[in-house]
N, C-alpha and C positions, 0 to 999 in steps of 0.2 A: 504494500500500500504506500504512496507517495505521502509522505509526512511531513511538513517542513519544520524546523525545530522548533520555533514556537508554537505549534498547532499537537507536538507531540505529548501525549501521558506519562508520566513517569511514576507516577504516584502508584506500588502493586493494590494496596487499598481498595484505591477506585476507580481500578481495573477489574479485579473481581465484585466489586460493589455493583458498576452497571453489568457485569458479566451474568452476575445473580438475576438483577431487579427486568434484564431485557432478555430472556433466556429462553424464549422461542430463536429460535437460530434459519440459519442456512448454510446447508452443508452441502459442501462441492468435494467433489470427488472426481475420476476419470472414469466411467463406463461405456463398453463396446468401444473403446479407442474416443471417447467424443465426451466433452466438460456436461457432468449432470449434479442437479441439483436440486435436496427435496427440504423442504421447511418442516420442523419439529422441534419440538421443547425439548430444552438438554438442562442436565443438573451440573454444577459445578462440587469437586473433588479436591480441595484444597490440599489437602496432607497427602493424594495423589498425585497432586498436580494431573489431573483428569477430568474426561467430561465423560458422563454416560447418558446413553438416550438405547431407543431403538426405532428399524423399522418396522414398516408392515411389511408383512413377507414376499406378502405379491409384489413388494415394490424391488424390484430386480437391482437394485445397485449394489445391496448386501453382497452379491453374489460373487461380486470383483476389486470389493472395496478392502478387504483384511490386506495391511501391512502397506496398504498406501499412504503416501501423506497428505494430509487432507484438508481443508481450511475452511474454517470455521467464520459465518460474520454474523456479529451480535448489531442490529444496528437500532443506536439509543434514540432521544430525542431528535427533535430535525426541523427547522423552522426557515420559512423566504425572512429575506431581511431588504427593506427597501430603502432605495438611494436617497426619499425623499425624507427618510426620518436623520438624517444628516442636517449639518450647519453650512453644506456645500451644495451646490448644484453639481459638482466635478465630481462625481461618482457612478460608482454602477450596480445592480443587483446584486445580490450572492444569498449563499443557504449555509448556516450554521447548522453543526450535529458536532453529533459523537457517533464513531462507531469503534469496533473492538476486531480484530480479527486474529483469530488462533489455528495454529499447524499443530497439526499431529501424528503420531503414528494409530491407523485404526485398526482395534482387534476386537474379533465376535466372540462375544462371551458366550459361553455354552452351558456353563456353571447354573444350575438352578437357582440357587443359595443367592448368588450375586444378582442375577437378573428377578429375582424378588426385591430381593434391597432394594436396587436401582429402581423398581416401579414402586416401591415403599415411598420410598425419599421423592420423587415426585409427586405421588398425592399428597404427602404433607406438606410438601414445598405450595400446592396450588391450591390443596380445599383452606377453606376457612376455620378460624381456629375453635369455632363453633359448632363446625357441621361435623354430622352426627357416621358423615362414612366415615372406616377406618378397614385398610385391604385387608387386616390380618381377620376382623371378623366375617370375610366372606368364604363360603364353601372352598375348601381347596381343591379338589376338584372339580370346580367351577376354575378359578384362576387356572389352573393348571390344561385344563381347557382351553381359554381364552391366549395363553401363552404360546400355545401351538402358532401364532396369526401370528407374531410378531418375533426378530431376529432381535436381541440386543447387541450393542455392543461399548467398548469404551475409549475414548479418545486420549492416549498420551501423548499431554502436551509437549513437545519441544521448541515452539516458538510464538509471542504474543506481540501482536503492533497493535494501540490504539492513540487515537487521533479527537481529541476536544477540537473544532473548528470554532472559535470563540469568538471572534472579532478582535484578537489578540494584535492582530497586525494594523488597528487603527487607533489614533490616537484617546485617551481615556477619558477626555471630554464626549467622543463620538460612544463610545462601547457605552456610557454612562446613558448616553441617548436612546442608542439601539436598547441599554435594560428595562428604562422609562417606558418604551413602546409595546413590549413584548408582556412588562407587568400588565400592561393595560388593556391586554386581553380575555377571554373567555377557555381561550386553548390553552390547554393542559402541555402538548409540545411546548409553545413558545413561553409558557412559566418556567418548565421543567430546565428549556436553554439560559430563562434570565437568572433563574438560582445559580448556576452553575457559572455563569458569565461572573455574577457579582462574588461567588469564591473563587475563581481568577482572579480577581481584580485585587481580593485583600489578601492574596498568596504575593504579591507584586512589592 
């Protein structure tokens, strides 16, 4: 991913912070010789340095993806930011975001044991801390079942680039504009950017 040094993350923190909070993915691989790519929720493995997810079985990429390296993109908030909310007429459009992208080595777990955990730690990770499912009270034979449809597997990490695109490269009169604007929204993106914009600014 093209980074320029101020626009790069450094902070592991909060890399794995948006890694956690945006964690529907997209995952690229190489299938039948040609770039494929399926979107799925991944959990984060910290004391693994890993990601685990799986697919659906019928989804053929499982079939050629073990011990490839693979790349992973988390992609966070993301907002237009326009030339008119400037102190200048001399400018042009652009899009702030974050995104996160991770290489790995991919291997299919086969392990029963693991590939529960893994769908364990997912549910917990998405239901609410109210709701009343929990996977271990369902038939196991029913899961065991269901497990058949899908291929797990786990991703070791070997490599993470992530990229805050923050309006870093304008001056902090202007960034202090562009936060002004985006607070003053409805959208949930352009809050999520102006938070992050204003801990930029007081990391400075």
């Amino acid at each position: 991913m093209y980074i320029p040094k101020h626009f790069k993350i450094e902070d592991e923190e909060m890399i794995y912070e948006l890694i956690e909070k945006y964690s529907f993915a997209t995952l690229f691989s190489q299938h039948n010789g040609e770039p494929y790519a399926t979107h799925l929720p991944l959990t984060l493995n910290k004391d693994e340095s890993a990601l685990y997810g799986h697919f659906a079985r019928a989804n053929e990429q499982w079939k050629d993806v073990a011990n490839q390296q693979v790349l992973v993109v988390f992609q966070g908030p993301h907002c237009y930011i326009s030339p008119s909310w400037y102190e200048t007429t001399k400018a042009v459009p652009t899009w702030n975001y974050v995104s996160i992208h991770v290489y790995g080595k991919m291997e299919i777990v086969e392990d029963e044991k693991v590939l529960f955990d893994s769908l364990n730690d997912m549910v917990n990770k998405y239901e609410s801390p109210d709701s009343p499912y929990n996977l271990h009270d369902i038939e196991p034979s029913f899961i065991e079942g269901m497990s058949k449809g899908i291929v797990a597997f786990k991703i070791n990490i070997t490599k993470i680039e992530a990229k805050a695109k923050l309006s870093q490269n304008h001056p902090l009169e202007r960034q202090e504009l562009v936060i002004k604007q985006l607070e003053n929204t409805s959208n949930q993106d352009n809050k999520h950017i102006a938070s992050l914009m204003r801990k930029s600014l007081q990391k400075m």
